[in-house]
mmCIF file of the N, C-alpha and C atoms, coordinates in Angstrom:
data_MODEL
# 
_entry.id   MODEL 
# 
loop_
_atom_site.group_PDB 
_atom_site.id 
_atom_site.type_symbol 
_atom_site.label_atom_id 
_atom_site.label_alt_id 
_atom_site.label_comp_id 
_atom_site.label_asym_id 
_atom_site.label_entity_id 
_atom_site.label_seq_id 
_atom_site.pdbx_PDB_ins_code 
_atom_site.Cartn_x 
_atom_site.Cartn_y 
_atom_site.Cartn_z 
_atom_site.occupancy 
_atom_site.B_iso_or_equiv 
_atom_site.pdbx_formal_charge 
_atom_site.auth_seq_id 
_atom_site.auth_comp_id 
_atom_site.auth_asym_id 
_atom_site.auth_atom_id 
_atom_site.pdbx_PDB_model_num 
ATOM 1   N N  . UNK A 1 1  ? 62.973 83.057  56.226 1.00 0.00 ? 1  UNK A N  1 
ATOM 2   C CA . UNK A 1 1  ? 63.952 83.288  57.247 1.00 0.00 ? 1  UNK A CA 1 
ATOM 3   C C  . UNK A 1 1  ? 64.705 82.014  57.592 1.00 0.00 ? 1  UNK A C  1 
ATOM 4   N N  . UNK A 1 2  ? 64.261 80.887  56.912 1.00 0.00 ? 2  UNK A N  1 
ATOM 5   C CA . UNK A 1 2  ? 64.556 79.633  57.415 1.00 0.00 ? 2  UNK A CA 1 
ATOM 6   C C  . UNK A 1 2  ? 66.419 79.440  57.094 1.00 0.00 ? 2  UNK A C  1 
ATOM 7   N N  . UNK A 1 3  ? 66.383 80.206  55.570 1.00 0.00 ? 3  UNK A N  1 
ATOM 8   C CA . UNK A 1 3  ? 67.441 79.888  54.881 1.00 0.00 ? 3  UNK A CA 1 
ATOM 9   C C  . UNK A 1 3  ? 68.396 81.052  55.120 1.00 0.00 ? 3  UNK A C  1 
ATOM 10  N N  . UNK A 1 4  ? 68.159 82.198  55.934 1.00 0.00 ? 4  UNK A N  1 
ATOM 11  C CA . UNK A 1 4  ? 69.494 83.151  56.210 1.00 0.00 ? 4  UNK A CA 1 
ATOM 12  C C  . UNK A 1 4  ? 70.372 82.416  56.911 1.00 0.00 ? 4  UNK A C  1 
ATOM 13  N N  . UNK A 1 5  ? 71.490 83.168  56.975 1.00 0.00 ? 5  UNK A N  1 
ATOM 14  C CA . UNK A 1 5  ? 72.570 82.958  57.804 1.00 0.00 ? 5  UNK A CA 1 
ATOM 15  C C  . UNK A 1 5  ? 72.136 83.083  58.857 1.00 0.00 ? 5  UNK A C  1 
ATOM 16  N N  . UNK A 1 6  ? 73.274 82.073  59.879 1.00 0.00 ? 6  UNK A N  1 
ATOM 17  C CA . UNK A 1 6  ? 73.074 82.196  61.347 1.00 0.00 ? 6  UNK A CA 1 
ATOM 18  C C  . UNK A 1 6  ? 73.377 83.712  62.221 1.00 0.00 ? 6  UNK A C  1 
ATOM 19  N N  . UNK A 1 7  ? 73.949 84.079  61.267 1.00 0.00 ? 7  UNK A N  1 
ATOM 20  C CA . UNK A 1 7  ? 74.944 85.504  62.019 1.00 0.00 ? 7  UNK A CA 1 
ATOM 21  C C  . UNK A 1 7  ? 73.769 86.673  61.767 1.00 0.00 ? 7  UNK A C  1 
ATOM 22  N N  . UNK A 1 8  ? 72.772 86.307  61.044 1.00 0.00 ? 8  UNK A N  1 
ATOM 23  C CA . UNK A 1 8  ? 72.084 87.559  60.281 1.00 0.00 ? 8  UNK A CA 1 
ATOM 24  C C  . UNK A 1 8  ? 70.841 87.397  61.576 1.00 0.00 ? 8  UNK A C  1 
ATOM 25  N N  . UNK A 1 9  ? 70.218 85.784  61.699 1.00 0.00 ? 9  UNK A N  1 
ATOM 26  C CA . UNK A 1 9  ? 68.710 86.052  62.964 1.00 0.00 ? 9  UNK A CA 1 
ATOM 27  C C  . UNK A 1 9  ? 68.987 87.400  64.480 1.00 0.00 ? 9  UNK A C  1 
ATOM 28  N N  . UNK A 1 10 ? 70.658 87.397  64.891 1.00 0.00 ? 10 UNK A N  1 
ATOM 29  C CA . UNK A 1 10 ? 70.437 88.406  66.131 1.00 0.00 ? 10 UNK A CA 1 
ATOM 30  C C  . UNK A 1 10 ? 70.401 89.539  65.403 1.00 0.00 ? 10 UNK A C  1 
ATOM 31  N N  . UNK A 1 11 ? 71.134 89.905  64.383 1.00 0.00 ? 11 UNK A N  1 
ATOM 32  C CA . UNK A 1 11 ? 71.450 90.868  64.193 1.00 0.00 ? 11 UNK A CA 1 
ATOM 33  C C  . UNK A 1 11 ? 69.659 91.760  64.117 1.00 0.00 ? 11 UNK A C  1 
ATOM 34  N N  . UNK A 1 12 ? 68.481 90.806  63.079 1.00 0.00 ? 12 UNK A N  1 
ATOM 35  C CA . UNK A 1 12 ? 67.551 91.121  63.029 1.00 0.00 ? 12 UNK A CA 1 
ATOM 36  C C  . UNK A 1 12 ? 66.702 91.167  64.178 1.00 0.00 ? 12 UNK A C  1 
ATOM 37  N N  . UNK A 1 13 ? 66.902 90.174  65.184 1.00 0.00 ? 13 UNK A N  1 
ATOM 38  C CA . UNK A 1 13 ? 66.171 90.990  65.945 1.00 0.00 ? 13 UNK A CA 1 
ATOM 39  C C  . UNK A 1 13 ? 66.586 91.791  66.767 1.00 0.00 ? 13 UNK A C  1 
ATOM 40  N N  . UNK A 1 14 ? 67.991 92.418  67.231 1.00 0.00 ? 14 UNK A N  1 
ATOM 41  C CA . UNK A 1 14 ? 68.921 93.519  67.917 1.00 0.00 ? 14 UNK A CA 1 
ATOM 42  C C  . UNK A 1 14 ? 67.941 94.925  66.473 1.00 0.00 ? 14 UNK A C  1 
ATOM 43  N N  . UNK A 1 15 ? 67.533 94.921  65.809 1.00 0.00 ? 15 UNK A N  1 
ATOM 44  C CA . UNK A 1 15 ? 67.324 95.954  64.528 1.00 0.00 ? 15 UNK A CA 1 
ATOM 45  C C  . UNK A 1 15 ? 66.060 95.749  65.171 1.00 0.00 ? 15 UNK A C  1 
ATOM 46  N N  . UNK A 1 16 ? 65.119 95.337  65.270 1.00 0.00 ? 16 UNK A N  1 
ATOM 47  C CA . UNK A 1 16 ? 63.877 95.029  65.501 1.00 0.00 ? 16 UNK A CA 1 
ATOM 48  C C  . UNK A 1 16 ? 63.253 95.403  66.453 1.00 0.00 ? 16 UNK A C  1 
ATOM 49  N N  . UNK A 1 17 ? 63.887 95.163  67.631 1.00 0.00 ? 17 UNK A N  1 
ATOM 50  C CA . UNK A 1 17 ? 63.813 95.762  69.510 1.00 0.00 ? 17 UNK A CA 1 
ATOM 51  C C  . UNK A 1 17 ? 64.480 97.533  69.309 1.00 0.00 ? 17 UNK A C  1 
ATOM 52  N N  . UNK A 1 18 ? 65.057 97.689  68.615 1.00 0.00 ? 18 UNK A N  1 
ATOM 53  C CA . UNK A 1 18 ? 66.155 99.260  68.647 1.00 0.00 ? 18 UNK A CA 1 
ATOM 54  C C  . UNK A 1 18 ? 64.971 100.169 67.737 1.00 0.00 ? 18 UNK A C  1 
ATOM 55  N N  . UNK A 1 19 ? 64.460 99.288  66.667 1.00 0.00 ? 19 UNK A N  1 
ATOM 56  C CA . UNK A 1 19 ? 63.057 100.175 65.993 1.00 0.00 ? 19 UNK A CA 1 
ATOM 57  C C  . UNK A 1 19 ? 61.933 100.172 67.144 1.00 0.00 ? 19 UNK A C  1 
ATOM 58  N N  . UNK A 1 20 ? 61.556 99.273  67.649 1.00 0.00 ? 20 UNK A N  1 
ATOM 59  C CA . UNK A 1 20 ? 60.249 99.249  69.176 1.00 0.00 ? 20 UNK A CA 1 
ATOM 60  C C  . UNK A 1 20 ? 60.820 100.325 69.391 1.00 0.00 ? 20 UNK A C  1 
ATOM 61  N N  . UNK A 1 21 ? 61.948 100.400 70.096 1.00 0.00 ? 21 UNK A N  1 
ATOM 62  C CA . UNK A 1 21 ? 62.434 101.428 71.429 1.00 0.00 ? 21 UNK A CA 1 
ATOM 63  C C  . UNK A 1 21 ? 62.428 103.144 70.540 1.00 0.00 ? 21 UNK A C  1 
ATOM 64  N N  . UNK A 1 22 ? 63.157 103.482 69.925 1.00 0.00 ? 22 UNK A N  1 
ATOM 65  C CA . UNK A 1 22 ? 63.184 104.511 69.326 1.00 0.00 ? 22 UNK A CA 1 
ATOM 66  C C  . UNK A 1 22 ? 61.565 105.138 68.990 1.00 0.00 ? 22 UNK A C  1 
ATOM 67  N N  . UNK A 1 23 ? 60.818 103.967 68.681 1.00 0.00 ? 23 UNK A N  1 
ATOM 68  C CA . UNK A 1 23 ? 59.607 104.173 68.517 1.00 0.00 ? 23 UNK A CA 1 
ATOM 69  C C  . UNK A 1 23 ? 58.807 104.564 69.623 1.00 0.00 ? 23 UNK A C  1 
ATOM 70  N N  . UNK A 1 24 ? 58.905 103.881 70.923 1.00 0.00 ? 24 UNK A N  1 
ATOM 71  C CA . UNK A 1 24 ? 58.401 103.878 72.300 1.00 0.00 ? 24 UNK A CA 1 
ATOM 72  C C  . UNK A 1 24 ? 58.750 105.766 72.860 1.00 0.00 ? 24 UNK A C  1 
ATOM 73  N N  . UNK A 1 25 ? 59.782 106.107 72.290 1.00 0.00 ? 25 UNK A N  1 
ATOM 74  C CA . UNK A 1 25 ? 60.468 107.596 72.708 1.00 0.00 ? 25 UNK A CA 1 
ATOM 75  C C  . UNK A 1 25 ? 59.904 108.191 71.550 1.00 0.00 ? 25 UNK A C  1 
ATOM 76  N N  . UNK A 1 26 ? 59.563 108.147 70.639 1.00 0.00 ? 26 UNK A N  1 
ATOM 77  C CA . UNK A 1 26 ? 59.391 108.851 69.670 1.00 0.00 ? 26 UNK A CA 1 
ATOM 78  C C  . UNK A 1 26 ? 57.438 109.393 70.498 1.00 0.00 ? 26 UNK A C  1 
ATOM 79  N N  . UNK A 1 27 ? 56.721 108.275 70.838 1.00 0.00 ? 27 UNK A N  1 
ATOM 80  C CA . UNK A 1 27 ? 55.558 108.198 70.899 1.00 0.00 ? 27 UNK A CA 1 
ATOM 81  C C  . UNK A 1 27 ? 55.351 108.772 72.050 1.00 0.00 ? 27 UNK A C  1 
ATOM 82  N N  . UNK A 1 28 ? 56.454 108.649 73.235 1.00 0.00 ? 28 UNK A N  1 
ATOM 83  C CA . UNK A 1 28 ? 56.259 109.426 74.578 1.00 0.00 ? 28 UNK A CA 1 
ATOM 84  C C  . UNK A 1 28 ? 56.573 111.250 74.921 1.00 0.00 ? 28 UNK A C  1 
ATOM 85  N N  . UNK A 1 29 ? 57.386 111.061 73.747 1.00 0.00 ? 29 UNK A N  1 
ATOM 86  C CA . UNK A 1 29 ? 57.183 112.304 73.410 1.00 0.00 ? 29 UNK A CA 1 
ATOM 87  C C  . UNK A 1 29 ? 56.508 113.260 72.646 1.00 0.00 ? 29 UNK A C  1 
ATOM 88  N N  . UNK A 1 30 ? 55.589 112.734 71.644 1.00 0.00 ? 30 UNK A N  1 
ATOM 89  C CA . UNK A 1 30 ? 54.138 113.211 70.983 1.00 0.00 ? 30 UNK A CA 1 
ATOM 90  C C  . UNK A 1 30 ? 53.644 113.200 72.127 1.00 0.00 ? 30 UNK A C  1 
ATOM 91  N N  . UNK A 1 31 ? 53.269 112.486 72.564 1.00 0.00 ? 31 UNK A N  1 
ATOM 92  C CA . UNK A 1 31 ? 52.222 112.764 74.022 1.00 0.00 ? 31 UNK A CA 1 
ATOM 93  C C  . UNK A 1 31 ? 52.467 114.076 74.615 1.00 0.00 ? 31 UNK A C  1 
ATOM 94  N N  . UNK A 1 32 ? 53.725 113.743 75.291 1.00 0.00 ? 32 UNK A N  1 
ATOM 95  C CA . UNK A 1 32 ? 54.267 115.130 76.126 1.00 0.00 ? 32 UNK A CA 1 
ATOM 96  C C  . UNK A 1 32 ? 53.894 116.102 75.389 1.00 0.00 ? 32 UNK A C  1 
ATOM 97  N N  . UNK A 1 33 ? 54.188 116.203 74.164 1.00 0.00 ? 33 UNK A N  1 
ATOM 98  C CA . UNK A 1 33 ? 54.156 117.080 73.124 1.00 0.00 ? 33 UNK A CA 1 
ATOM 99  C C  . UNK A 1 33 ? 52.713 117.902 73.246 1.00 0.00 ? 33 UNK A C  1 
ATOM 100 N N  . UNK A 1 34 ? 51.667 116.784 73.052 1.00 0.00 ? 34 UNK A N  1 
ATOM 101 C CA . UNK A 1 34 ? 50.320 117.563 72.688 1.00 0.00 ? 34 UNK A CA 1 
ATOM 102 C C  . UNK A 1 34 ? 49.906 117.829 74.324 1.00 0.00 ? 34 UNK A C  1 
ATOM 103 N N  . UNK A 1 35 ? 50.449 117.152 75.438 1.00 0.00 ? 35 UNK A N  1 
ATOM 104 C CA . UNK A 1 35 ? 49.969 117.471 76.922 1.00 0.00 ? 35 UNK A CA 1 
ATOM 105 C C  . UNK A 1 35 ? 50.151 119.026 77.204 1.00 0.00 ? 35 UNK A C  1 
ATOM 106 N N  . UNK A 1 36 ? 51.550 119.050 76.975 1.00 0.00 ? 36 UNK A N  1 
ATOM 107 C CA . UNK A 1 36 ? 51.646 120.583 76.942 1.00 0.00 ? 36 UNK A CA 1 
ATOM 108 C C  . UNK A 1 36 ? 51.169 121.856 76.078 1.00 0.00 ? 36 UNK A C  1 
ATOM 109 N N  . UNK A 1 37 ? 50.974 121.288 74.745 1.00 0.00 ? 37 UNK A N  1 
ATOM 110 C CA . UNK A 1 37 ? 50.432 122.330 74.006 1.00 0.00 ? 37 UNK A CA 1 
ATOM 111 C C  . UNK A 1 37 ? 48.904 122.248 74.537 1.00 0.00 ? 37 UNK A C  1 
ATOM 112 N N  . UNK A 1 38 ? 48.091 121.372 74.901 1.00 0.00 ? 38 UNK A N  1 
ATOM 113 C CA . UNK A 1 38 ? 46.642 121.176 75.038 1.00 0.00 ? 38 UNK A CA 1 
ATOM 114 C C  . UNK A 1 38 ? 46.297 121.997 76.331 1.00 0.00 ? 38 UNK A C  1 
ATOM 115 N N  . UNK A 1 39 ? 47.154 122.370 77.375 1.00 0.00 ? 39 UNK A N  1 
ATOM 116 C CA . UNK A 1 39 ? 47.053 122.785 78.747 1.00 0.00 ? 39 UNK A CA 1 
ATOM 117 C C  . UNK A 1 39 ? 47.900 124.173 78.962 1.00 0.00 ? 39 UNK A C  1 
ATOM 118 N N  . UNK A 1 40 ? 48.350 124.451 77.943 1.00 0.00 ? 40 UNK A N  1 
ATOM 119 C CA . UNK A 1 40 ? 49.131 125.665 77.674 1.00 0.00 ? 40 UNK A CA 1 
ATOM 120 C C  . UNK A 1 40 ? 48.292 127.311 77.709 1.00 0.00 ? 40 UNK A C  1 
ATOM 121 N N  . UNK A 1 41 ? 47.211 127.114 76.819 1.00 0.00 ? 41 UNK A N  1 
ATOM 122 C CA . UNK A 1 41 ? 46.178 127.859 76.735 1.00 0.00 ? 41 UNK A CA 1 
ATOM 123 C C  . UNK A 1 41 ? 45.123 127.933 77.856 1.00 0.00 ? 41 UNK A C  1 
ATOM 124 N N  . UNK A 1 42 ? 45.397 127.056 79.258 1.00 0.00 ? 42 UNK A N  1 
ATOM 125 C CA . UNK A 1 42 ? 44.469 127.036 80.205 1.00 0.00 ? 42 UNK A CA 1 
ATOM 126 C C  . UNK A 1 42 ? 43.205 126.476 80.362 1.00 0.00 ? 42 UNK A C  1 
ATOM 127 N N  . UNK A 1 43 ? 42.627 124.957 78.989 1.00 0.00 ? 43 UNK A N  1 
ATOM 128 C CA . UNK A 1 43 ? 41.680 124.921 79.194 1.00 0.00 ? 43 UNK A CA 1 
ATOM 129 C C  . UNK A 1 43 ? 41.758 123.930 77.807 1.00 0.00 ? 43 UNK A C  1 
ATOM 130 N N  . UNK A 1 44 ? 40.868 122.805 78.200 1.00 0.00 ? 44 UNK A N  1 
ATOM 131 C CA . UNK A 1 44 ? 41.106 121.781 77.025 1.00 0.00 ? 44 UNK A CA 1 
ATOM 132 C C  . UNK A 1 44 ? 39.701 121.893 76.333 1.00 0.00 ? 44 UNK A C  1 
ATOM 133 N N  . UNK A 1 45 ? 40.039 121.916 75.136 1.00 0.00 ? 45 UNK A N  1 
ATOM 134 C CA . UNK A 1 45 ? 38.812 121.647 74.331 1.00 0.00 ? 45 UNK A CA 1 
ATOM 135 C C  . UNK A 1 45 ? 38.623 120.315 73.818 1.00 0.00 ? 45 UNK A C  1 
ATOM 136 N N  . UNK A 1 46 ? 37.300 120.421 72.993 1.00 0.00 ? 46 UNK A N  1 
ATOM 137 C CA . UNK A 1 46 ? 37.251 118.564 72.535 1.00 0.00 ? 46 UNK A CA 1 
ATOM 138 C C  . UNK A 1 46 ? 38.266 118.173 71.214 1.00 0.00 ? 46 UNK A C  1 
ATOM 139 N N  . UNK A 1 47 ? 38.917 119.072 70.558 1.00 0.00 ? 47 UNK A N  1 
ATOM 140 C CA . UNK A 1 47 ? 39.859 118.547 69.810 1.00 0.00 ? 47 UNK A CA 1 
ATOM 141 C C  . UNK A 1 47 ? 40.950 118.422 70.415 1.00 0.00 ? 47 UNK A C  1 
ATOM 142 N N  . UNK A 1 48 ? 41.443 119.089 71.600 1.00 0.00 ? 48 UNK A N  1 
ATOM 143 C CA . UNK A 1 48 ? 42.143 118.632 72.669 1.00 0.00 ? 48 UNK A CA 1 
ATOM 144 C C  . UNK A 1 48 ? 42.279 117.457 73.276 1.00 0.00 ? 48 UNK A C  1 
ATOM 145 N N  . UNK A 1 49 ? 41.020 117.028 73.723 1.00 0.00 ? 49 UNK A N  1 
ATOM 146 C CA . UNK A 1 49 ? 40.890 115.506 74.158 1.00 0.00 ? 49 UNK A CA 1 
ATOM 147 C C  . UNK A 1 49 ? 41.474 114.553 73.113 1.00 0.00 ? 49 UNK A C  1 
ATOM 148 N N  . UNK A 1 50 ? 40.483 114.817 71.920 1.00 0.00 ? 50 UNK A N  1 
ATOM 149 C CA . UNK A 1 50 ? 40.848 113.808 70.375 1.00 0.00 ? 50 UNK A CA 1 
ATOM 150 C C  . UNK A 1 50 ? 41.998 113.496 70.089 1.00 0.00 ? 50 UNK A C  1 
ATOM 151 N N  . UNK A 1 51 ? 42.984 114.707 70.192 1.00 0.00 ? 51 UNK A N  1 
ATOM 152 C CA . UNK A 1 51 ? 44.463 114.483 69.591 1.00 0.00 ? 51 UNK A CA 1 
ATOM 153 C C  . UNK A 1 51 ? 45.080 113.915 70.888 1.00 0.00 ? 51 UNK A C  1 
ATOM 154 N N  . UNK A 1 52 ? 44.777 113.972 71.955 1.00 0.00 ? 52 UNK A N  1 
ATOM 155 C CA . UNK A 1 52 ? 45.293 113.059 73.166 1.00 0.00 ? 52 UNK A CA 1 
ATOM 156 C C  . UNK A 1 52 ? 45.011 111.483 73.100 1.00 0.00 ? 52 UNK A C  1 
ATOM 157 N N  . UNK A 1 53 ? 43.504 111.058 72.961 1.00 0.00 ? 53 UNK A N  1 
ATOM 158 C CA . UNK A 1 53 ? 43.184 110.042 72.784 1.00 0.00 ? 53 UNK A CA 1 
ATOM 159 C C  . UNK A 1 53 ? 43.672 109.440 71.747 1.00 0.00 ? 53 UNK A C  1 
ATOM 160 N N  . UNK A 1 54 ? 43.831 109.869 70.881 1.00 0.00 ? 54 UNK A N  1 
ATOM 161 C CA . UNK A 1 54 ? 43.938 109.188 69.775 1.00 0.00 ? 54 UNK A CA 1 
ATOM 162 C C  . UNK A 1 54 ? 46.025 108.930 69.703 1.00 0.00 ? 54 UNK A C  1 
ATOM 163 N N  . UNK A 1 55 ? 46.559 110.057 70.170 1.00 0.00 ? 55 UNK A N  1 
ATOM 164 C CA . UNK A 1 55 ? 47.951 109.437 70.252 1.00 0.00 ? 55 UNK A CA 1 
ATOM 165 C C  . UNK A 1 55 ? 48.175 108.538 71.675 1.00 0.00 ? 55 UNK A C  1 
ATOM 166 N N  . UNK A 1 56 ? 47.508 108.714 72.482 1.00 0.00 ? 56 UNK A N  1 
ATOM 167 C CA . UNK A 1 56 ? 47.718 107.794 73.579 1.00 0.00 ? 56 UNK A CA 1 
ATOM 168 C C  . UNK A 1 56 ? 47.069 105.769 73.074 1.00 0.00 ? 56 UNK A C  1 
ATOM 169 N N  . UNK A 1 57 ? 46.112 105.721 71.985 1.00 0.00 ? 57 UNK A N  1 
ATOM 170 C CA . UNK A 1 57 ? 45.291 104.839 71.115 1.00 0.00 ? 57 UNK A CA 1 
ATOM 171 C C  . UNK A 1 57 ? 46.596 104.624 70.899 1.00 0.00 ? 57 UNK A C  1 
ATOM 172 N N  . UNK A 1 58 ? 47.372 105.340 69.878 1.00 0.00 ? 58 UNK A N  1 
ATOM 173 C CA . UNK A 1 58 ? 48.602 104.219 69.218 1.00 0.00 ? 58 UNK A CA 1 
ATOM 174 C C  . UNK A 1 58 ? 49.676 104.154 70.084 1.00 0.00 ? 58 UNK A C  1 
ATOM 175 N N  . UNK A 1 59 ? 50.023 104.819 70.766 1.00 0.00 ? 59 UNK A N  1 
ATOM 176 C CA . UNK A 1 59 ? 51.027 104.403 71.491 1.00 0.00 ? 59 UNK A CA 1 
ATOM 177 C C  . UNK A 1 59 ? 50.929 103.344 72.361 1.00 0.00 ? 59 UNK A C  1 
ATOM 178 N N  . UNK A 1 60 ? 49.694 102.443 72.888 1.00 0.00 ? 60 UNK A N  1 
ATOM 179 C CA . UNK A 1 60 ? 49.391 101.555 73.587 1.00 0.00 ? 60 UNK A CA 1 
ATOM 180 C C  . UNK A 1 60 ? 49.431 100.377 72.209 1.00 0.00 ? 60 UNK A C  1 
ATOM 181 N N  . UNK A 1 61 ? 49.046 100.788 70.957 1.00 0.00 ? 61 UNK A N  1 
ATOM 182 C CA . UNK A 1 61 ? 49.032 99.609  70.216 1.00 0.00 ? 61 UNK A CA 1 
ATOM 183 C C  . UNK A 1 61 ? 50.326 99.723  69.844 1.00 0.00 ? 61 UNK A C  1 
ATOM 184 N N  . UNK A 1 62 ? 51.414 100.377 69.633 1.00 0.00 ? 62 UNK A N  1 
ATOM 185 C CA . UNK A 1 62 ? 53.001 99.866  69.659 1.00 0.00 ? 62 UNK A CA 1 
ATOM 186 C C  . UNK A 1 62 ? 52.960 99.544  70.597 1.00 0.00 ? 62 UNK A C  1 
ATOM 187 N N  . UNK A 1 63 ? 52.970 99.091  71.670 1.00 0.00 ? 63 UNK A N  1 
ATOM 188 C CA . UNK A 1 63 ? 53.287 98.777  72.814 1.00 0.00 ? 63 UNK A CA 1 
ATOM 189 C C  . UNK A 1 63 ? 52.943 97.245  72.680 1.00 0.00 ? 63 UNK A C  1 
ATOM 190 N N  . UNK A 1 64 ? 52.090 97.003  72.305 1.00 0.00 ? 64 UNK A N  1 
ATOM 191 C CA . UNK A 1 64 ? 51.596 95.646  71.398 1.00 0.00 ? 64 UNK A CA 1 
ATOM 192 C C  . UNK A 1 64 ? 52.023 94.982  70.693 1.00 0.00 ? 64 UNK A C  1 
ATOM 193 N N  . UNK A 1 65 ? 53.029 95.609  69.981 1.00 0.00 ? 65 UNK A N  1 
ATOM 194 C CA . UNK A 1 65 ? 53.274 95.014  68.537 1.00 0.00 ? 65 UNK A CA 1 
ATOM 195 C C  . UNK A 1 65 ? 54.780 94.810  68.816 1.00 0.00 ? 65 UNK A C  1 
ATOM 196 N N  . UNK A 1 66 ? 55.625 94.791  70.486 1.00 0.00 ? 66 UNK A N  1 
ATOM 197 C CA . UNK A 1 66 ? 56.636 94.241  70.763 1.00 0.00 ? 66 UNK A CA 1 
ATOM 198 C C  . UNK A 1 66 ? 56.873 92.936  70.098 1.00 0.00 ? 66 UNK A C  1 
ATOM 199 N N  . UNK A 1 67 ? 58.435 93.166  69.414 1.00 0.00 ? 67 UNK A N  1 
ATOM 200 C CA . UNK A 1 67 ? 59.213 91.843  68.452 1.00 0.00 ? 67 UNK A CA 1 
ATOM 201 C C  . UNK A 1 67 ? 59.230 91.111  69.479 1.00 0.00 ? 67 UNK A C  1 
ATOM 202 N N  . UNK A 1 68 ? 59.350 89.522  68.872 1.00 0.00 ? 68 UNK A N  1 
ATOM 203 C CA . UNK A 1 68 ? 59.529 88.647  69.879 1.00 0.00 ? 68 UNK A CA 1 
ATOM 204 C C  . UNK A 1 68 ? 61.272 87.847  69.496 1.00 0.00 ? 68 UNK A C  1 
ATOM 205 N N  . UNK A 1 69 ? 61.674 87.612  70.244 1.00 0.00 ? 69 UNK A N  1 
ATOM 206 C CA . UNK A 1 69 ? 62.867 87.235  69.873 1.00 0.00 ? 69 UNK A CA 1 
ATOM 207 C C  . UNK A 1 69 ? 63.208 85.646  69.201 1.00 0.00 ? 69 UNK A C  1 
ATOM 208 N N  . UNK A 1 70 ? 63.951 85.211  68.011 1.00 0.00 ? 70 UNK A N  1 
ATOM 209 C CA . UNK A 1 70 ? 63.788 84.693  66.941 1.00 0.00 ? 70 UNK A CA 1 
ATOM 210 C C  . UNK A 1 70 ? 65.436 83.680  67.630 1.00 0.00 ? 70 UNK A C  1 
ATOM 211 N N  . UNK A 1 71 ? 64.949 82.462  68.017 1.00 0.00 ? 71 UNK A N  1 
ATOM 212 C CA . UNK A 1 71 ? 65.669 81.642  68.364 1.00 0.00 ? 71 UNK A CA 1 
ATOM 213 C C  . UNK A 1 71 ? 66.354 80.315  66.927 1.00 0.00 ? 71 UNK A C  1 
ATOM 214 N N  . UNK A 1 72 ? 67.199 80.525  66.860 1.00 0.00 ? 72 UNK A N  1 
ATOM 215 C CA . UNK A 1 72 ? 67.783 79.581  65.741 1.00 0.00 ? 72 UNK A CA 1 
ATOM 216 C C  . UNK A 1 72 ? 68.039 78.098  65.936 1.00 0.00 ? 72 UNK A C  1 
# 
């Protein structure tokens, strides 16, 4: 990265923060997604819990893996 252009470092990380974010909505809405299907039927079972836990698991680790911004 040392040797790109100057014009190319925002552009990558403006691409970088816009993939987080799209990602952040993509993941809040799986959630929503399985909240409602899991409570729909009146009553959660343990694969209910699993598919909750486990998308609420990655959506906290994107949440983690926020770009940091790339100063020239």
């Amino acid at each position: 990265m040392k040797n790109d252009p100057p014009e190319l470092l925002p552009f990558l990380t403006r691409l970088r923060t816009g993939i987080w974010l799209v990602g952040i909505s993509s993941w809040l809405f799986g959630i929503t997604d399985r909240t409602i299907a899991c409570f729909a039927d009146g009553y959660l079972s343990a694969i209910d819990i699993v598919q909750l836990a486990t998308a609420s698991f990655f959506f906290v680790s994107w949440l983690f893996l926020k770009p940091f911004s790339i100063r020239a």
